[in-house]
VOGU-3710 file (C-alpha; in Angstrom, 3 decimals, decimal comma):
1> xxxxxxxxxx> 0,000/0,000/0,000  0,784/3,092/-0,488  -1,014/6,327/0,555  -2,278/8,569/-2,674  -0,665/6,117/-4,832  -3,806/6,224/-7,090  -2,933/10,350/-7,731  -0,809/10,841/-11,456  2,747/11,331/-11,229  2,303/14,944/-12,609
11> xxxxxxxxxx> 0,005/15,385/-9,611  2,310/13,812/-7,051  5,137/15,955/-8,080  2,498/18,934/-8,215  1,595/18,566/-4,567  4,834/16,455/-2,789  7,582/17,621/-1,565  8,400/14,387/0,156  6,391/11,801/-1,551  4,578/8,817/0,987
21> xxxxxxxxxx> 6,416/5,257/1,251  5,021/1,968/0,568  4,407/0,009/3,031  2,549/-3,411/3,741  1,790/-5,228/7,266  5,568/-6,187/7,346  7,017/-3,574/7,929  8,235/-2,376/11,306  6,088/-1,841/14,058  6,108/1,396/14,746
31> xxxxxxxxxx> 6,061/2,341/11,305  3,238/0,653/10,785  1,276/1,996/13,833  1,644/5,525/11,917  0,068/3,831/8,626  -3,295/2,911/9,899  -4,917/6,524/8,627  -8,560/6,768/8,343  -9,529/2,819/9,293  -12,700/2,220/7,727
41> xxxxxxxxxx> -15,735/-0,127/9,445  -17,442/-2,756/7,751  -19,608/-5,475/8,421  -18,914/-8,916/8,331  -22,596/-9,267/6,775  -21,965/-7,183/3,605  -21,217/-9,607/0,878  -18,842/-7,958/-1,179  -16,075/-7,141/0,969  -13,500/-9,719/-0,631
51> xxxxxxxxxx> -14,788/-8,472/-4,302  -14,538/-4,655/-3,763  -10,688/-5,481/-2,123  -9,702/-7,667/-5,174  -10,970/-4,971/-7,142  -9,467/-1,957/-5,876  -13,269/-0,388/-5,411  -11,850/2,373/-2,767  -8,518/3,569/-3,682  -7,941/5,562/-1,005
61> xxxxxxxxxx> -8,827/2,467/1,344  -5,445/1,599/3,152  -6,980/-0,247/6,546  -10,562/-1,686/7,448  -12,297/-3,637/9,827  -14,279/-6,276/9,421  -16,815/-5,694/11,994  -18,674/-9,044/13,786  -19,641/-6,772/17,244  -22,061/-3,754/17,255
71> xxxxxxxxxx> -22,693/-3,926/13,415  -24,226/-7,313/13,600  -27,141/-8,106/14,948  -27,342/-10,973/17,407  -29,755/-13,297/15,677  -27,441/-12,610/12,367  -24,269/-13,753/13,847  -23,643/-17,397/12,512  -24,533/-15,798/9,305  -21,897/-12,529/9,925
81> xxxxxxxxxx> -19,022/-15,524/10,803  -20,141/-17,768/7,432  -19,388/-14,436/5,811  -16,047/-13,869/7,179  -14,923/-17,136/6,647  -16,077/-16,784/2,666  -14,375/-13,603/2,691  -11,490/-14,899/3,977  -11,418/-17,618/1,456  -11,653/-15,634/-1,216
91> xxxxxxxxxx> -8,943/-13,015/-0,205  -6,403/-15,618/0,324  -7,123/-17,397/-2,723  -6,368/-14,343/-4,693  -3,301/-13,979/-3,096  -2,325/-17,154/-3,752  -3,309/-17,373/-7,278  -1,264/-13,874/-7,864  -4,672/-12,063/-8,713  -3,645/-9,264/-6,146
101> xxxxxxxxxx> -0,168/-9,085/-3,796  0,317/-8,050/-0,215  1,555/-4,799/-1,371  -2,635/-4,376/-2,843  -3,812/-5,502/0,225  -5,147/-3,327/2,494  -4,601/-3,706/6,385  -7,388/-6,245/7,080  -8,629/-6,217/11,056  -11,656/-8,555/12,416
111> xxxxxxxxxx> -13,506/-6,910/15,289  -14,728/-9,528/17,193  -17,294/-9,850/20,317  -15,590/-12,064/23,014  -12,588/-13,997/23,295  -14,686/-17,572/22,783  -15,613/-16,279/19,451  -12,111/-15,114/18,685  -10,898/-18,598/19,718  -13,663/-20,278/17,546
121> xxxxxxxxxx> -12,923/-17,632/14,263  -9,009/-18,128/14,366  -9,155/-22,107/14,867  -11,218/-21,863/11,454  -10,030/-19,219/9,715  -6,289/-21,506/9,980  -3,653/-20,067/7,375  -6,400/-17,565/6,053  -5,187/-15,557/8,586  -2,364/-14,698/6,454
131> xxxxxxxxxx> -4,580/-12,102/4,460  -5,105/-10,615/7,963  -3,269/-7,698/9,736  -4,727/-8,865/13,021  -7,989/-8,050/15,225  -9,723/-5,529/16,750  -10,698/-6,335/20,835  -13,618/-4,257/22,474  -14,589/-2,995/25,584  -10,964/-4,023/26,195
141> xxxxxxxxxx> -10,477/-4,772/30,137  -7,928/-6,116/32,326  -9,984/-9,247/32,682  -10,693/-10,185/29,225  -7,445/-8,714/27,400  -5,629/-11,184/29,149  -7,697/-13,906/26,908  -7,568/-11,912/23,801  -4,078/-11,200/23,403  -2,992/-14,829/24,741
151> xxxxxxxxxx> -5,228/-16,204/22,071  -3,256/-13,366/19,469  0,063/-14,257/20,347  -1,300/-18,434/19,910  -2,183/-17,504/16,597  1,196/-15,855/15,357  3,469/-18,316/14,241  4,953/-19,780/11,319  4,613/-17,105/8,521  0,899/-15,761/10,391
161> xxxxxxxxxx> 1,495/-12,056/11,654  -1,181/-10,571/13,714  -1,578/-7,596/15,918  -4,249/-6,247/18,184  -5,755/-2,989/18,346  -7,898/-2,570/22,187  -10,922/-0,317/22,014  -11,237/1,510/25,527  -15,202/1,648/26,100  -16,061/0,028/28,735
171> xxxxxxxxxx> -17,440/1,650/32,048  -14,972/1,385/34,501  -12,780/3,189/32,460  -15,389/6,310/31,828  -16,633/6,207/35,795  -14,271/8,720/37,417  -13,737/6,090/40,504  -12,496/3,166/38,782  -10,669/4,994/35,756  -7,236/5,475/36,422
181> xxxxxxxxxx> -6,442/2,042/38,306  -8,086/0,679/35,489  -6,294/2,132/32,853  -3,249/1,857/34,758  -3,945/-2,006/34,307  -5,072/-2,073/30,868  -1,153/-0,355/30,567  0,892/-2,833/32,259  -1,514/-5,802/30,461  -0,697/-4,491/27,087
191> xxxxxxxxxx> 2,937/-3,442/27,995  3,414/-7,411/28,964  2,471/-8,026/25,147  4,094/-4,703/23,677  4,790/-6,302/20,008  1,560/-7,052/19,161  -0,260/-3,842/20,179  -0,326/-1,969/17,110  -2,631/0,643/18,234  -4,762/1,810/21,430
201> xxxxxxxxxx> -8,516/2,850/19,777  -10,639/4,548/21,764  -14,921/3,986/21,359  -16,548/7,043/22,334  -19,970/5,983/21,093  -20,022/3,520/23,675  -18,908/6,232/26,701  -21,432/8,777/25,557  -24,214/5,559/25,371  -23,700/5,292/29,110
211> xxxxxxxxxx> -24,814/8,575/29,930  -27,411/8,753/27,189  -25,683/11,289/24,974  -24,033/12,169/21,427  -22,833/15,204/19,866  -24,363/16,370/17,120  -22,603/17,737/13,372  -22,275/20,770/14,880  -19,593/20,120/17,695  -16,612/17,558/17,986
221> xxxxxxxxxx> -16,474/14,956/20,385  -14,217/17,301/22,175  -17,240/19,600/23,219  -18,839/16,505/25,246  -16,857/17,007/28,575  -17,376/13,457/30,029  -15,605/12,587/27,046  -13,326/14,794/27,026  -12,054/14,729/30,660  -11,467/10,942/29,831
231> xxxxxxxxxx> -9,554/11,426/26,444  -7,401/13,451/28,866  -6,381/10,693/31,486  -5,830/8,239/28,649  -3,639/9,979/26,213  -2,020/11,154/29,764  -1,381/7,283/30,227  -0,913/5,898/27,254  1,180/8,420/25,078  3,948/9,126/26,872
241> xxxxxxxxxx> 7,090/9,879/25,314  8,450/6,794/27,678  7,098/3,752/26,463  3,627/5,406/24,858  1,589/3,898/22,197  -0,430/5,396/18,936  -3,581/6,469/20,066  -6,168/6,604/16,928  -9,198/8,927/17,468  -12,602/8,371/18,147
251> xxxxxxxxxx> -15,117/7,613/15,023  -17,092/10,424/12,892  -20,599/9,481/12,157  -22,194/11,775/10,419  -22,181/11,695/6,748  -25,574/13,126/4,977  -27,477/16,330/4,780  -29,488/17,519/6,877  -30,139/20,505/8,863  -27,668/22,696/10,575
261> xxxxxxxxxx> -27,787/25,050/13,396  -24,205/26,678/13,848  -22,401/28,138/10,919  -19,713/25,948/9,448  -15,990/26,984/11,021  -14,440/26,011/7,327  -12,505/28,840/5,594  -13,363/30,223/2,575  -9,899/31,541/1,889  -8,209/28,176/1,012
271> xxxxxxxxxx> -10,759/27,145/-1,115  -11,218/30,412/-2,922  -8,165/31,892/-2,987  -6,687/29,128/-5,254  -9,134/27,193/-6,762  -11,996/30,182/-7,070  -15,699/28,986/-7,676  -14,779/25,608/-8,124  -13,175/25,708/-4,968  -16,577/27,741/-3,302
281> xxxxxxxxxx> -18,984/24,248/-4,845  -16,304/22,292/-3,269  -16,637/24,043/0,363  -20,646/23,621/-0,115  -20,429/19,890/-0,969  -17,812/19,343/2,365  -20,313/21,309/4,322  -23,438/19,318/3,126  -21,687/16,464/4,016  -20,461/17,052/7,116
291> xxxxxxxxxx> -16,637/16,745/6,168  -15,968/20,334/7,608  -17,149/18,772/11,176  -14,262/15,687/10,391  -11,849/18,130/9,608  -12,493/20,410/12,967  -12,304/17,257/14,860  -9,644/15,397/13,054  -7,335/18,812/13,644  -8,097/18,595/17,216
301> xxxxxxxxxx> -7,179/14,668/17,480  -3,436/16,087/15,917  -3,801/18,790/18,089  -3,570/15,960/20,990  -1,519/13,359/19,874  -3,945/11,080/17,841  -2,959/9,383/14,939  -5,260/8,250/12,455  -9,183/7,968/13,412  -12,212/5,286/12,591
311> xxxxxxxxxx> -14,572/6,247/9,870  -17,839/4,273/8,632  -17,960/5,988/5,124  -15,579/5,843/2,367  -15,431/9,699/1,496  -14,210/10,282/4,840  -10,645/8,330/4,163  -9,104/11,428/1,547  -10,315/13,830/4,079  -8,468/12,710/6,968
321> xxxxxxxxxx> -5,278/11,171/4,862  -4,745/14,987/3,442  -4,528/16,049/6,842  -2,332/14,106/8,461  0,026/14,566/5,444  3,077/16,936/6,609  3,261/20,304/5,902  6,273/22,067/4,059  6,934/23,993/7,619  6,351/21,368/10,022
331> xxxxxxxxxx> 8,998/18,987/8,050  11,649/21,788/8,048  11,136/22,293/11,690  11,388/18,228/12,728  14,365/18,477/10,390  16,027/21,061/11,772  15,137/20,136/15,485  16,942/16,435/15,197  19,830/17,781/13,416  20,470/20,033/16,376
341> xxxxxxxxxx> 19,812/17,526/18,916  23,039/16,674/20,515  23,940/19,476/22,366  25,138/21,993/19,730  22,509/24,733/20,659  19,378/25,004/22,564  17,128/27,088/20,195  16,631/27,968/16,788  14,546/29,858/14,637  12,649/28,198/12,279
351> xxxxxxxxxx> 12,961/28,210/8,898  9,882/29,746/8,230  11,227/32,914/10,729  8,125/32,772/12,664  8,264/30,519/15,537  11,678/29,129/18,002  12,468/25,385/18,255  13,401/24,545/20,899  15,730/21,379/20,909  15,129/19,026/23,822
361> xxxxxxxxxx> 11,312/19,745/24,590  10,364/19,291/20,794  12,396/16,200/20,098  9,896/13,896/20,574  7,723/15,915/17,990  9,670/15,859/15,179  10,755/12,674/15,785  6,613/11,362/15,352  6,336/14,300/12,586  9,384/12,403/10,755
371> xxxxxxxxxx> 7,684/8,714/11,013  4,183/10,292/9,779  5,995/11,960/7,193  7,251/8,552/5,754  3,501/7,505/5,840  1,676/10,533/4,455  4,023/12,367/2,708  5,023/16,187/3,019  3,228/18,612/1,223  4,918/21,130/-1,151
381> xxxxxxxxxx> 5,376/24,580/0,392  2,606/26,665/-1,925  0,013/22,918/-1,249  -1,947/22,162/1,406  -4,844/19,358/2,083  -7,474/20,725/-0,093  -4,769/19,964/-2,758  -5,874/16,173/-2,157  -9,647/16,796/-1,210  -10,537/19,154/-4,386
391> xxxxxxxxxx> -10,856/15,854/-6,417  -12,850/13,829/-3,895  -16,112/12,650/-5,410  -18,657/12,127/-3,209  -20,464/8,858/-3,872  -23,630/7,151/-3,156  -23,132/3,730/-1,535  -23,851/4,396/2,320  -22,202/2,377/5,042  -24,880/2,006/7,876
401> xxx> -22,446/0,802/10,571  -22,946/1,437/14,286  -19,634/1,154/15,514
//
């Protein structure tokens, strides 16, 4: 895979300064924790899964999950695993038979319910696995991620690589009483089984379902405060610069018209300034669709160390790839800041001559800036993300996933 790989080489060399790397679920860990992107929800029930990966339906699809949990229905569970298992079958068969390579595949994940069914999927599924990047856990606890990851690290062997990816949703880690010894838990659990934890996810449907809330288009799930006093203690735990994991951010569900009540806080001036009316319809069509409430909340996930986010509609993936793609600016500055890391001087000015690095406190940053740049790419310095969105077609096939 490779991120905007499906753009023309005139357009690549239009918008890149630093084009993205190719990558596929063997490369390094931490690499690949940066690679995820915009990880789009499926379920195991729709029947053309395999067919739309052999054929390359999404382009901008780089990782999915196959989605047996909250997206199935209980009575249509035997049903949802039959359809995994033919999905399976059919993915690894075209890998065998050369029809598609590893390097087409996107990163595959299975959500499953419980660790009985993950025991029952993986003894079936066998060497299909191979297709897989690994599995998704939910409502992740002390308790039960003990059984899920010793049944992941069963299952990798031979030439089988899996990882896991918890989802932090469950109550005891929302309830103010029970949250930080729980998390604190959770962290030594998945710091027992550090590499296969590709990701930490976080399911903020679920929290706001316990108090009997949602946000609406209008605001980010960083205007709920129950939520957001608990995003707080767990990227405070779990992304550290000392032993700290990717943290991806919480899903966006909103993806039709409808009516709005607070003006959209989406510029005009990038869309107008360069691209002029076509760049004003553009604007209109994000708004209608809700894309200018993903970006708001996507820049403040980046804004607190999130990388990458779930998304339950394919138009959402371009939107949140362009902006975790590196800017011009922020690539000189990471540059700059590890070059002048051992000792020689303290602080700089940047490049740009409008902002000081400062050498030590910033390392870490440009350090993660330099690994996501190697994902995403780096933007030249006149482009920016609606370089990468202006072409984005909207289309019609709906994903109706409760995740």
């Amino acid at each position: 895979m490779k991120h905007f790989d499906y753009e023309t080489p005139e357009r690549k060399r239009e918008i890149f300064f630093k084009e993205p790397e190719r990558f596929t679920k063997y490369v390094d860990k931490e690499t690949l924790s940066y690679a995820l992107g915009a990880t789009l929800y499926m379920p195991a029930t729709k029947q053309s899964i395999a067919r739309d990966l052999i054929d390359k339906k999404f382009a901008e699809l780089t990782s999915m999950v196959i989605d047996l949990e909250d997206a199935v229905g209980d009575n249509q569970l035997q049903d949802a695993e039959d359809q995994l298992y033919e999905h399976m079958e059919m993915l690894y068969a075209a890998l065998e038979n050369q029809l598609i390579t590893i390097d087409d595949l996107p990163l595959v994940f299975v959500r499953v319910r419980n660790p009985q069914q993950m025991k029952r999927i993986t003894a079936r599924l066998g060497n299909y696995q191979r297709v897989l990047t690994g599995y998704v856990f939910p409502k992740f606890s002390y308790e039960t991620g003990k059984e899920y990851l010793s049944i992941l690290e069963e299952n990798n062997h031979d030439d089988i690589l899996l990882y896991g990816m918890p989802i932090l949703e469950s109550s005891d880690i929302i309830y103010k009483e029970t949250r930080i010894e729980t998390l604190l838990k959770i962290k030594e659990l998945v710091d027992s089984y550090r590499k296969y934890i590709l990701n930490i996810r976080i399911g903020a449907t679920d929290f706001c379902g316990l108090f009997g809330i949602r946000r609406n288009v209008d605001t980010t799930i960083y205007d709920v405060a129950l939520i957001r006093d608990c995003l707080t203690d767990i990227l405070n735990i779990f992304n550290r610069q000392d032993n700290g994991y990717i943290i991806s951010g919480p899903v966006w569900e909103y993806f039709s018209k409808d009516q709005r009540i607070l003006k959209s806080k989406l510029r005009m001036t990038p869309f107008q300034d360069r691209y002029g009316r076509t760049g004003m319809q553009k604007r209109t069509e994000m708004i209608d669709h809700y894309i200018d409430g993903l970006i708001n909340e996507v820049l403040l996930d980046k804004l607190n160390g999130i990388v990458g986010k779930t998304v339950i509609h394919p138009t959402h993936i371009k939107t949140v790839h362009s902006l975790y793609t590196i800017s011009h600016e922020e690539y000189l500055d990471a540059l700059s800041i590890i070059a002048n890391s051992q000792g020689q001087v303290g602080v700089l000015k940047s490049q740009y001559n409008n902002k000081m690095n400062e050498m030590k406190p910033h390392l870490y940053w440009a350090k993660r800036i330099l690994l996501q740049a190697r994902i995403f790419g780096v933007y030249n310095e006149d482009q920016d993300f609606t370089s990468l969105i202006m072409d984005t077609q909207l289309e019609e096939e709906l994903y109706e996933v409760n995740v």
